[in-house]
C-alpha positions as CSV (number, residue, x, y, z in Angstrom):
1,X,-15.2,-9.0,18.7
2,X,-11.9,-7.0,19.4
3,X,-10.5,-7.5,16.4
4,X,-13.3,-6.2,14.3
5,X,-13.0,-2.9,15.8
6,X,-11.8,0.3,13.4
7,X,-8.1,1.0,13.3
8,X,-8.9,4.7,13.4
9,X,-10.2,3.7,17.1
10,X,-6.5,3.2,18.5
11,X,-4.3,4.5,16.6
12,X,-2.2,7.5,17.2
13,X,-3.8,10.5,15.4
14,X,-1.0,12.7,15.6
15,X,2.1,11.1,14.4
16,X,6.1,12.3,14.4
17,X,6.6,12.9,11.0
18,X,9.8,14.1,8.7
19,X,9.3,16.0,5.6
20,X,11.7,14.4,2.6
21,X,14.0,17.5,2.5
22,X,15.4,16.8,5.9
23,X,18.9,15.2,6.3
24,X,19.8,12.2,7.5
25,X,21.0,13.8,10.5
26,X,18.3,15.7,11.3
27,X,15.9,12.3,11.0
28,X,18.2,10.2,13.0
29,X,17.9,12.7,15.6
30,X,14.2,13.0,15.3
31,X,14.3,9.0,16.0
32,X,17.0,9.2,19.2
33,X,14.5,11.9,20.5
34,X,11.2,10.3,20.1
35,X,12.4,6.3,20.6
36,X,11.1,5.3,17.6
37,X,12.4,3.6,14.5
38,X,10.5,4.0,12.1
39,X,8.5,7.3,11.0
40,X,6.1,8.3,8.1
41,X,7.7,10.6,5.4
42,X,5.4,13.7,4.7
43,X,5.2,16.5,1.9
44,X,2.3,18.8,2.5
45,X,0.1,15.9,4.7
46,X,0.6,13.6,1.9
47,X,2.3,10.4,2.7
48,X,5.4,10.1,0.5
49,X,7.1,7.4,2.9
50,X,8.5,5.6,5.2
51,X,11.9,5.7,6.7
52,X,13.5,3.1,9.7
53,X,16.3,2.8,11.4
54,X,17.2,0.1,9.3
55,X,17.3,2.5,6.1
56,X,19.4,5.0,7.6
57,X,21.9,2.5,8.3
58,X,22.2,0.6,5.4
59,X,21.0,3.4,2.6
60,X,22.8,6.5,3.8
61,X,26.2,6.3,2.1
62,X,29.4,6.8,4.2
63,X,28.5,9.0,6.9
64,X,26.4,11.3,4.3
65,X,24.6,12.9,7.3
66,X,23.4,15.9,5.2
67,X,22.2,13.4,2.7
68,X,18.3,14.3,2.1
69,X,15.9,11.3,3.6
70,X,13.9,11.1,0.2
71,X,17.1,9.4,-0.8
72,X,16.9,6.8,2.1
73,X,13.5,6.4,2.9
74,X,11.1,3.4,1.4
75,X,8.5,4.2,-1.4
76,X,6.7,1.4,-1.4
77,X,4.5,1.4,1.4
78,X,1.7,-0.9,2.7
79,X,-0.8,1.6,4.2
80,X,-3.8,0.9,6.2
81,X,-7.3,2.8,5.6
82,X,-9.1,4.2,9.4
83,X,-12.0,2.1,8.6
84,X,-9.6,-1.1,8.3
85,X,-10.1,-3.4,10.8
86,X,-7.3,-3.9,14.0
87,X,-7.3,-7.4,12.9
88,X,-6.0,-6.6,9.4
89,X,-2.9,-5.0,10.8
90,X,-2.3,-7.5,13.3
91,X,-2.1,-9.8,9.8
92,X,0.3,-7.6,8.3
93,X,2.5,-7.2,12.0
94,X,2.0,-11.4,12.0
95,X,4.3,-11.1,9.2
96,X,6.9,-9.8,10.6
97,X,8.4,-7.0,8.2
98,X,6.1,-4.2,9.5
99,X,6.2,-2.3,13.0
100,X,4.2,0.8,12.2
101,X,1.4,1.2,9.3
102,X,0.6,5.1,8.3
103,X,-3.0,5.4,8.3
104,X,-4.5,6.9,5.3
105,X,-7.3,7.9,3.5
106,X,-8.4,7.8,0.1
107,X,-6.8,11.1,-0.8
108,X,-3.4,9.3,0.6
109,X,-3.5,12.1,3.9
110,X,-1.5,11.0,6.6
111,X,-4.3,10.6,9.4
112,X,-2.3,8.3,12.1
113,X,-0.4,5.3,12.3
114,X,-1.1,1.9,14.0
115,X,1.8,0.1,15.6
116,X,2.0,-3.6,16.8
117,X,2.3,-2.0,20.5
118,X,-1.0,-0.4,19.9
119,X,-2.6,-4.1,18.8
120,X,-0.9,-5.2,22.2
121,X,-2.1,-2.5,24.1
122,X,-5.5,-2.7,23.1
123,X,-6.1,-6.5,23.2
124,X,-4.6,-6.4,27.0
125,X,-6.6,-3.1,28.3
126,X,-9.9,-5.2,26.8
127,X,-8.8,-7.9,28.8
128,X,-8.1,-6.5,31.7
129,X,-8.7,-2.4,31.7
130,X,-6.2,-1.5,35.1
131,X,-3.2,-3.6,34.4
132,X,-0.1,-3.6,36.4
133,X,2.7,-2.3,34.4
134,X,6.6,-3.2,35.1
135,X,7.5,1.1,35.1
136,X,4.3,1.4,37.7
137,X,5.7,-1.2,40.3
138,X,9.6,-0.3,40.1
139,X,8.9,3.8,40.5
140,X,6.6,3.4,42.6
């Protein structure tokens, strides 16, 4: 069954990641570079947090760009184990306030994350393993 399959199967093993020293600035960057919006937080492979787009707008006071992200980011974190199953994060992405979920194991080691795009992704490549993607047909 496809949900039953391991997290640690499809997620992405080697995450962007910001250490909590970094500024504001430096994260927002970070974000702008990679697309993303949201990133795990990371002191020494430990998962400290989570940070979004979200937070830097709302948390970051008055254009504090050189404000340090532990300041910002969240510290409560829901966090998926590898041996989870895909259909436990597809719960938690049903309920609408997570995107991404770090990935960690029992020592709280940042080993990947799982996004709702990966869920996607994996459900339709089961389904249909050669798909026809929008960015394949207009460049090509």
């Amino acid at each position: 069954m496809l949900l039953n399959e391991q997290v640690r199967h499809i997620m992405t093993n080697d995450p962007v990641v910001v250490s909590p020293e970094q500024s504001v600035a430096e994260v927002n960057n970070v974000m702008i570079q990679n697309g993303l919006t949201q990133l795990p937080v990371v002191k020494d492979n430990i998962l400290v947090g989570m940070v979004t787009t979200h937070d830097l707008w709302k948390k970051s006071k008055n254009d504090r760009s050189s404000q340090a992200i532990s300041e910002v980011m969240n510290t409560k974190i829901i966090k998926i184990a590898p041996k989870d199953r895909v259909r436990t994060a597809a719960e938690l992405f049903m309920d609408k306030r997570f995107k991404t979920l770090p990935v960690v194991n029992l020592n709280n080691e940042l080993k990947g994350v799982i996004t709702a795009f990966d869920v996607m992704r994996y459900t339709l490549q089961l389904e249909n393993p050669k798909p026809i993607l929008y960015a394949d047909v207009i460049s090509a």
